[in-house]
N, C-alpha and C positions, 0 to 999 in steps of 0.2 A: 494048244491054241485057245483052247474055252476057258482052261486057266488066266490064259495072258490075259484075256478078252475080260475075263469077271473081275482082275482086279485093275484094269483100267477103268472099268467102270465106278468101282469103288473110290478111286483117289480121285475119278471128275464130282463124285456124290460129295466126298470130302472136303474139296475144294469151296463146293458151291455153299457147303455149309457153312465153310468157315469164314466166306464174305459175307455170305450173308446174316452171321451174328456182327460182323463188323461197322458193317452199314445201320443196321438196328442198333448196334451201342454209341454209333452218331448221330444219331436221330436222338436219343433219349438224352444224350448228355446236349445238344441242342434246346430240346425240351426244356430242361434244368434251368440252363444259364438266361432263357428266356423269361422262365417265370420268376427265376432272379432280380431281373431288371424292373419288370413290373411291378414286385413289392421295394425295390428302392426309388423308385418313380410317385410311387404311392407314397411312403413314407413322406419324402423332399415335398411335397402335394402338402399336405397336411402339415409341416412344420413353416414353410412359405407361401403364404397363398399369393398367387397370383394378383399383381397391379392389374386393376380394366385401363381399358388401354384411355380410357374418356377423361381420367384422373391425369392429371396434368401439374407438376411441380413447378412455380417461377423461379429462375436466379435468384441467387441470392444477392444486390443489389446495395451498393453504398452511396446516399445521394452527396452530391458533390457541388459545393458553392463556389461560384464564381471568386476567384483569386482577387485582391486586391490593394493596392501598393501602400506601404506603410512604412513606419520609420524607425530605424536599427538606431540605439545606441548602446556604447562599450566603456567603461570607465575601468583604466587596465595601469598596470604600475609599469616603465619603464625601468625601473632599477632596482636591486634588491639586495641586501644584505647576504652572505652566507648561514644558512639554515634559516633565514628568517621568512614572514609569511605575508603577504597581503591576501587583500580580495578582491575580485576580476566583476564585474557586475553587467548585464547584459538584459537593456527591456524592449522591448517590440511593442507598438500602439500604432495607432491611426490618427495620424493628426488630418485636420479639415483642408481642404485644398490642396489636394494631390492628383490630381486627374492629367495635369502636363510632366511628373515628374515621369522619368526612366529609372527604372533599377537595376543593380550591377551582381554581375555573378561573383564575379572574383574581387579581390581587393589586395591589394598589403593594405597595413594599418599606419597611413603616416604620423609625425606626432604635432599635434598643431601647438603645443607648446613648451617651453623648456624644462622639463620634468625634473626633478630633485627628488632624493629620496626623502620619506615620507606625504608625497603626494602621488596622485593620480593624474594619470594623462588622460584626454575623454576625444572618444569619436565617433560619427554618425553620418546613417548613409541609407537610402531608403531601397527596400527588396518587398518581394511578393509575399503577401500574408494570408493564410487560411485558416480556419476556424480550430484547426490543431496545428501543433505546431511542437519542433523538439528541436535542443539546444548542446550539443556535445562539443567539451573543451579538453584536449588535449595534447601533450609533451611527450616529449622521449626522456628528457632531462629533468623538469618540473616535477612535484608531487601536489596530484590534482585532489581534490576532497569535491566533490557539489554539494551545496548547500539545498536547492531546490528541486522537483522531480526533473526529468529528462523532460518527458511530452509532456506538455500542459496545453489545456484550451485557448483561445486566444476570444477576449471580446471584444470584438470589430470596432462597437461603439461605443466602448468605458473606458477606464485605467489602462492601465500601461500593465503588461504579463513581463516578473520580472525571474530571469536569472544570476544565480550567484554562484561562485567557487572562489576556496582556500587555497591559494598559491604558495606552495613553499618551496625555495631554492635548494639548491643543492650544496655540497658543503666548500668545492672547489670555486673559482674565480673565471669566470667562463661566461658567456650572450649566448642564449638559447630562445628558442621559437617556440610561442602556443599557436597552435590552430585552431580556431572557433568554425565547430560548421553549424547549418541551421537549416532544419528541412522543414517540409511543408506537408502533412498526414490528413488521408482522406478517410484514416480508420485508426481505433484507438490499437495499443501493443503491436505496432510496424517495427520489424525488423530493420535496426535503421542499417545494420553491415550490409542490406541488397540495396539501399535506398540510396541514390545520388543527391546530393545537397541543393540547394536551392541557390546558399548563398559560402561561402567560403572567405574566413581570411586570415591574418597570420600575424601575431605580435611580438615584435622581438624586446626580451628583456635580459638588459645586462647584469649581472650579478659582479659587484664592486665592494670593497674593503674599504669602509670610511673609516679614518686616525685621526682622532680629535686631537689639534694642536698644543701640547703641553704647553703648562701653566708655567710661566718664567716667575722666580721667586726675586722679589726684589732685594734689591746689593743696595748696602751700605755704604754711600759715600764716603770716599776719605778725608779726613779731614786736610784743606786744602794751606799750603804755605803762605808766608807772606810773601816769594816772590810771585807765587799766583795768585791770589790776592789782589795785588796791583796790577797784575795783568789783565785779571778778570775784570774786574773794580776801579779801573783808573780815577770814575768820579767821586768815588766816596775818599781815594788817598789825595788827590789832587784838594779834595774840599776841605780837609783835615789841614794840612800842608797847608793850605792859605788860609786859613784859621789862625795856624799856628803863628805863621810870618806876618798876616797883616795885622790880625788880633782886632778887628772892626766888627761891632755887631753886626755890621751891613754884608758882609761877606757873608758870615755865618746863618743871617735869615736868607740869602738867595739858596746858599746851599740847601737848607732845612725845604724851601718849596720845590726847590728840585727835584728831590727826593719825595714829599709829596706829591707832585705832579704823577712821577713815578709809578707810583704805588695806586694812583687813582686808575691811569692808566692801564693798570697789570689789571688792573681789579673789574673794569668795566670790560677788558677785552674776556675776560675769563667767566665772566657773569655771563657772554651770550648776547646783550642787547645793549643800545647805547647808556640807557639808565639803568639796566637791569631790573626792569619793572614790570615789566610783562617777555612770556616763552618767547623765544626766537622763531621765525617767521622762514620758512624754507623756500626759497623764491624760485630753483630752476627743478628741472626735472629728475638732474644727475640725482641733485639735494635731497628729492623725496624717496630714487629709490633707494640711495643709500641707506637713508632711515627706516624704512622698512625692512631691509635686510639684515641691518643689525636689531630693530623689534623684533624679528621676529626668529631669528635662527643664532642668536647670542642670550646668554644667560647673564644675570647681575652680577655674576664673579667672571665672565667670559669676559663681560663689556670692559671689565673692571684691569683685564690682563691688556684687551687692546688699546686701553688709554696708556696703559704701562710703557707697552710697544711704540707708544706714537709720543713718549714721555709730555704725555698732559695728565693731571692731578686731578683723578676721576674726583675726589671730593671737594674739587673746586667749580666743579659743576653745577650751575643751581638748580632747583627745584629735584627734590626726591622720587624716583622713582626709574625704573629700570628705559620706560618709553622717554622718560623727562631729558635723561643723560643720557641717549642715544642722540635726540633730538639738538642738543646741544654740541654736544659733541660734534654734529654734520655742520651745526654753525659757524662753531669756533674755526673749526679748519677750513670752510668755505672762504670765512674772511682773512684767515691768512693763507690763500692760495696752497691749502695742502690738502684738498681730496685726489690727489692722484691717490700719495700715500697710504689713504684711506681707502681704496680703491685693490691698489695692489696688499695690502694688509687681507684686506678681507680673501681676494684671491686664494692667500695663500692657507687662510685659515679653511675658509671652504672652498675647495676647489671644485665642487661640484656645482656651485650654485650660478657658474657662468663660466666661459674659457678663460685662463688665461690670458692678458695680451697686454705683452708689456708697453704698449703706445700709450694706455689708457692713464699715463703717469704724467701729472700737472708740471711737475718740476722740469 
């Protein structure tokens, strides 16, 4: 029993000893990680110091000028050749006296005139303007080039801030859309992909295959019979013929002025003016713009093929020069009631430079 007794006593000695190294190697590895903290506290101390709290940073802050209405304009091609190029032109300014005007967000772009290829259509319309300002043109189908930066400053009170891009078609025959957006920047390098536009609009351009009218080579008349002859000619065999049977100079000199008279006549109508002494004189409206049309969209060998066409004798046309013999040319057939012809000729040489419509024909 004093056995049992001594070594129960030993395994409670045991016991207590062996918590009690436990508890002491938690304490000391507590110790550790505490004074741990302290020198990485210290360290962080000494590489940042502390802001006092009395130091005060402001926003950073972008001043912002009151918005103020101004005037878009667009000078954009309607029509375009396959692979060919124009340029789209786009200025913003402030013109004086806009204080009742409204401005429009959206638009299409209508065309205020009848566009032809090698010109430009132009349009304008007034949106909100800010002291920056940025201009993006783009196509799904076009190939866009910009000439000018994207964001540019705008001066409220000077010239006009202008943008430009190289338009070039595509190779197939096809109307395709550009979109013009244009936004308004309170800070310079704005992401414009988060930024909603100010103003938006959209220009449709056809892309058309013009064929210049082949040049008809002129044909040799045949030489005509003597039954055609007199068919054609009845005065000159009839005058002959009574020459022959009545054999009177008196015959013979009416005949001879006849034939003069003739000839004066061909000659004055074909001159253009009653003396042919001065350019012919274009009196209606049809008359002028005809001649502007053929001035300006016919060539000296062109003009040369549509007198062919309309069998008048370009080089009986007076006065030299390519405006002189258009000008004439709108005479000559006014006074013989033949600008329909002139009309539908041209039609069909250009058909882009107005519709079609066959009413338009004098005859």
């Amino acid at each position: 029993d004093q056995h049992k007794g001594s070594c129960k006593r030993k395994w409670v000695i045991v016991s207590i000893s062996i918590i009690f190294l436990f508890f002491l190697l938690i304490v000391c590895l507590s110790v550790f990680i505490l004074s741990l903290g302290s020198q990485a506290s210290e360290q962080l101390s000494t590489v940042m110091p502390e802001i006092p709290l009395d130091l005060q940073v402001p926003p950073e802050t972008v001043p912002k000028i009151e918005d103020r209405i101004g005037e878009l304009a667009i000078a954009y091609p309607s029509y375009l050749r396959p692979r060919s190029s124009e340029r789209t032109d786009l200025t913003i300014h402030i013109p004086p006296n806009l204080a009742s005007i409204q401005p429009t967000d959206l638009e299409r772009l209508p065309s205020t005139i009848t566009p032809t290829l090698k010109t430009l259509d132009h349009y304008t319309t007034h949106i909100l303007v800010s002291e920056q300002m940025a201009a993006v043109l783009s196509s799904p189908t076009f190939s866009i080039e910009p000439i000018y930066p994207t964001q540019q400053r705008i001066d409220l009170d000077g010239d006009k801030t202008h943008w430009s891009w190289n338009i070039t078609a595509p190779d197939s025959l096809s109307t395709g859309l550009l979109t013009l957006k244009v936004y308004k920047l309170y800070q310079e390098n704005v992401d414009l992909d988060n930024l909603a536009p100010t103003w938006v609009g959209t220009i449709q351009v056809d892309v058309i295959q013009y064929t210049p009218t082949p040049q008809k080579l002129p044909m040799i008349a045949p030489t005509p019979s003597i039954t055609q002859r007199i068919v054609d000619e009845p005065v000159s065999f009839i005058g002959i013929i009574l020459i022959f049977i009545v054999g009177t100079a008196g015959v013979l000199i009416a005949y001879l002025t006849y034939k003069q008279n003739q000839q004066k006549k061909a000659a004055l109508a074909t001159a253009g003016s009653p003396e042919a002494s001065t350019p012919s004189t274009l009196d209606t409206t049809e008359q002028i713009q005809l001649f502007h049309l053929l001035d300006q969209h016919y060539s000296d060998q062109e003009l040369r093929t549509l007198c062919f066409e309309l069998s008048v004798d370009y080089d009986d046309l007076p006065y030299p020069g390519q405006a002189n013999k258009a000008r004439e040319l709108v005479a000559l057939l006014a006074r013989n009631g033949r600008l329909g012809e002139l009309t539908t000729q041209i039609q069909r040489d250009r058909p882009t430079l107005f519709p079609l419509d066959d009413s338009g024909d004098d005859e």
